[in-house]
C-alpha positions in Angstrom: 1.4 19.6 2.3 0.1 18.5 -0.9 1.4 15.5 -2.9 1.6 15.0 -7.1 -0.5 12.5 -8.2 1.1 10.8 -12.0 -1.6 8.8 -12.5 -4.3 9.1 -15.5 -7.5 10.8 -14.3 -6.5 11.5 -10.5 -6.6 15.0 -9.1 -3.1 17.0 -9.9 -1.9 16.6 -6.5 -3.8 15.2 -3.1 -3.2 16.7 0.5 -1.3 15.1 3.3 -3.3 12.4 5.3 -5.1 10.6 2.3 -5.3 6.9 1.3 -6.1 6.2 -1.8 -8.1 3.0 -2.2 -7.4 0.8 -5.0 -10.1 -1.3 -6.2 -9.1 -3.7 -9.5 -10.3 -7.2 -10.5 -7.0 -8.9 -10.9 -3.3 -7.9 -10.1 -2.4 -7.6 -13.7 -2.2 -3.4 -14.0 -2.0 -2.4 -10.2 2.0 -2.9 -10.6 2.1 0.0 -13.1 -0.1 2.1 -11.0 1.6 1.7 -7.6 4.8 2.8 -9.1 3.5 5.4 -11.0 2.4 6.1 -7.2 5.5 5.6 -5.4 8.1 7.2 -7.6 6.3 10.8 -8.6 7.2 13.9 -5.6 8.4 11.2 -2.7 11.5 11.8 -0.8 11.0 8.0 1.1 8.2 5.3 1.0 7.5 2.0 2.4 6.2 -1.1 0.5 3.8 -3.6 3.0 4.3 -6.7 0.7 1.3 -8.9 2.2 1.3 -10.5 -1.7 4.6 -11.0 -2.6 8.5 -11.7 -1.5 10.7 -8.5 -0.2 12.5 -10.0 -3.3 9.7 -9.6 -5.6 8.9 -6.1 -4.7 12.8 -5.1 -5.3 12.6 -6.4 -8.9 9.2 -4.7 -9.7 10.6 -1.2 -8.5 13.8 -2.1 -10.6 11.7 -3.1 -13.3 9.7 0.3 -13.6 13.0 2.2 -12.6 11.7 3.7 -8.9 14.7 4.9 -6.9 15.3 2.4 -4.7 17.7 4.3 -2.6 14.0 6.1 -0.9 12.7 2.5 -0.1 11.6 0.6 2.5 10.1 -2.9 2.2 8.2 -4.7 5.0 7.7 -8.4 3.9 4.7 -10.0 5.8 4.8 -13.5 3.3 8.5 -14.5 3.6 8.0 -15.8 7.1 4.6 -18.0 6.5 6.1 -19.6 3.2 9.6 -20.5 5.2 11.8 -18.7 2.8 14.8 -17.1 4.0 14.7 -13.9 5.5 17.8 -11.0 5.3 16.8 -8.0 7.0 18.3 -4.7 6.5 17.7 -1.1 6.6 15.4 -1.3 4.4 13.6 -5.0 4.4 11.8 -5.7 7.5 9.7 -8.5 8.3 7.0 -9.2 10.8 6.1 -12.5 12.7 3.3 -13.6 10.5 1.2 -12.1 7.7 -1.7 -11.7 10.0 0.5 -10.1 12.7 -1.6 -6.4 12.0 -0.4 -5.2 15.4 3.2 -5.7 13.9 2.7 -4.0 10.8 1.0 -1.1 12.0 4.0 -0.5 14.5 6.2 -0.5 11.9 4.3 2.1 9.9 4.2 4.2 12.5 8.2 3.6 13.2 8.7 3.9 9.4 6.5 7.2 9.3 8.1 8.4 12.6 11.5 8.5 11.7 11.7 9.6 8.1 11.1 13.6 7.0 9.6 15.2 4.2 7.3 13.8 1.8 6.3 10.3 2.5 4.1 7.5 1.2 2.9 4.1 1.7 1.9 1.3 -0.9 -0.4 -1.5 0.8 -0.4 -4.7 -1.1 -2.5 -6.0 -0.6 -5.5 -5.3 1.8 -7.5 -8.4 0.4 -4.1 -10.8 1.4 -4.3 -9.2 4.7 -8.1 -9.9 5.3 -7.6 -13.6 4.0 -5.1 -14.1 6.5 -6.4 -12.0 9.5 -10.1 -12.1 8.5 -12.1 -9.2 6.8 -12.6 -7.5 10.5 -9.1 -7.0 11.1 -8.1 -5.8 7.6 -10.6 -3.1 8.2 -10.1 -2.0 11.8 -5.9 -2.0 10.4 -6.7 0.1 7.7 -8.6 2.5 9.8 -5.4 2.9 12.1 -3.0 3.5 9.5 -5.1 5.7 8.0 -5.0 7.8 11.2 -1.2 7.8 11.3 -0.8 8.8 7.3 -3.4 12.0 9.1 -1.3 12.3 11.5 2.2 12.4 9.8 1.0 14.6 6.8 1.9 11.3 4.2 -0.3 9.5 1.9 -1.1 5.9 1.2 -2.3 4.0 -1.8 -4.2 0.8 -0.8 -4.8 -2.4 -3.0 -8.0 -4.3 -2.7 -9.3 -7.1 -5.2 -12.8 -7.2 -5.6 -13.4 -10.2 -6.9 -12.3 -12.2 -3.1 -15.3 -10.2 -1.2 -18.5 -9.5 -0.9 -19.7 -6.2 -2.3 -20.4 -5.4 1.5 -17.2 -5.4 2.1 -15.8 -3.7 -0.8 -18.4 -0.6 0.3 -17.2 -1.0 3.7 -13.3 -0.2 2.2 -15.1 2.4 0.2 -16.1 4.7 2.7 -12.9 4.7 4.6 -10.9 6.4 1.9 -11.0 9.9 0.4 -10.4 8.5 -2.9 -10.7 5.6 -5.0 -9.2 4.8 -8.2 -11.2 1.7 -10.0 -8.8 -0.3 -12.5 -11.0 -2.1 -15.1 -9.7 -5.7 -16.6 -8.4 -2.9 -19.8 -6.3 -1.1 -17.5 -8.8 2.2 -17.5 -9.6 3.7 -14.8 -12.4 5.9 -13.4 -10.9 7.9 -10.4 -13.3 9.2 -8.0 -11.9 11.9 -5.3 
């Protein structure tokens, strides 16, 4: 199954079982891009908010007008900062942000139980290797990237460069079958 991609200088459309990495210097643009991502030939999708509240994602969908009614938000940060946590259908929460067992059950549940054309916004992969270390945000990326394979979904995956070593960032790199780099102007130079 292939999936539209409505973002400037990406492929048309991408097959079933890719992550897309995203690579940027700050978070400034990525918000523009991942809903460009999330609200273009989706029927459901699921937010893992390792940077922000469940609260916070809900207004930036609002804000750039993605259906909320197809989402699913998994809030990794309430939890550590002590703020008040209402689950629902669709906010879920795990034990701690570096709980990566926990999160990559609930993608799989999430991925599981839902039909037709799904996709997955990370944000962010360098929050999750600050909390679990670099090892583990690697090794968690590699599984989820199996189950995206293995469901037929795609997932779009937020790094910061400017935390990590270029190692590192090369490391990411090579796991993904595509990469779209977001310069500080908000260009970007896709490479698929």
């Amino acid at each position: 199954m292939d999936y539209s991609l409505a973002i400037d200088g990406t492929p048309d459309t991408i097959p079933g079982g890719t992550g897309v990495l995203l690579l940027h210097p700050s978070t400034g643009e990525t918000d523009r891009i991942d809903t460009d991502f999330l609200k273009t030939d989706t029927d459901n999708f699921l937010v893992i908010s390792t940077r922000t509240t469940a609260r916070e994602v809900r207004q930036k969908l609002e804000y750039y007008d993605v259906d909320e009614e197809r989402a699913e938000i998994l809030d990794t940060l309430s939890i550590e900062h002590g703020y008040s946590r209402r689950a629902s259908d669709t906010v879920h929460y795990v034990a701690a942000p570096d709980d990566v067992d926990g999160i990559v059950e609930h993608i799989d549940g999430f991925l599981e139980s839902h039909d037709g054309k799904l996709r997955l916004s990370f944000d962010s992969v360098t929050e999750l290797a600050y909390y679990a270390g670099d090892d583990a945000a690697l090794e968690t990326v590699e599984r989820i990237l199996d189950l995206l394979e293995e469901h037929d979904a795609i997932g779009l995956f937020h790094v910061s460069e400017e935390p990590h070593d270029e190692t590192l960032v090369d490391d990411f790199r090579e796991l993904f079958d595509g990469t779209i780099d977001l310069d500080e102007d908000g260009s970007i130079d896709a490479d698929f």
